[in-house]
N, C-alpha and C positions, 0 to 999 in steps of 0.2 A: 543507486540514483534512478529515479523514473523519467523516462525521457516521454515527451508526449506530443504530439505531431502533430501538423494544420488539418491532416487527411484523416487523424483519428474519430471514431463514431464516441459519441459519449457516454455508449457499455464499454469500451475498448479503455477508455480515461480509466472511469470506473473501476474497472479491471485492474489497472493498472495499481491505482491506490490501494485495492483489497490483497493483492497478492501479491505486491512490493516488497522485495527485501533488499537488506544491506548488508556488508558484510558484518562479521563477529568475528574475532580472534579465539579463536576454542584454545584452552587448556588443553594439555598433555590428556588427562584424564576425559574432559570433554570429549576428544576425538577419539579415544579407545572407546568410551560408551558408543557413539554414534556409530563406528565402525562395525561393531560386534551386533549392533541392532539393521544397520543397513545395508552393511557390506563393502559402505562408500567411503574412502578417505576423505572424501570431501563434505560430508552432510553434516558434519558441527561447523562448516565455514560461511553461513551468511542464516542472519534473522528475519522475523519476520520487520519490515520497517515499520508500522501499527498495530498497535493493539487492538481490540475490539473497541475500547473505550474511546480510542483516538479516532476511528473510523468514523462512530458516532460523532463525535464532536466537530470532524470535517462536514459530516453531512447535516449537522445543525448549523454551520456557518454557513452552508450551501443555500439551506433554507429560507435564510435570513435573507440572503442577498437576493434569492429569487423571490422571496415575497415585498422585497424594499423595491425593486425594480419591473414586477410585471403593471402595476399599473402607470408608471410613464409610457411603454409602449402599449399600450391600448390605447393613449390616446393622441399618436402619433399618426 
């Protein structure tokens, strides 16, 4: 879950969405790979939360709404 605060800077948001994960339930076998590549018991246990594709698609929504909304405030 990404938690995201009044006091965050909007690279810190950012941030948040590109390198957000969640957990994963790893396989038996999942976790031996992971272990033998990392050394971690724990590196098969959370994903990444977006894809590349979904990344894109939040920051076409982003877009949208920043181009539906910059000119009310211009002429405020």
């Amino acid at each position: 879950m990404i938690e995201i605060y009044d006091t965050d800077l909007p690279i810190t948001v950012a941030d948040k969405i590109i390198s957000g994960t969640k957990p994963y339930v790893a396989t038996p076998l999942t976790r031996a790979i992971a272990k033998a590549i990392t050394g971690s018991e724990t590196a098969a246990e959370s994903t990444d939360m977006f894809d590349i594709d979904e990344i894109k698609e939040i920051a076409d929504y982003l877009m949208v709404y920043y181009e539906s909304h910059k000119e009310g405030e211009a002429n405020e």
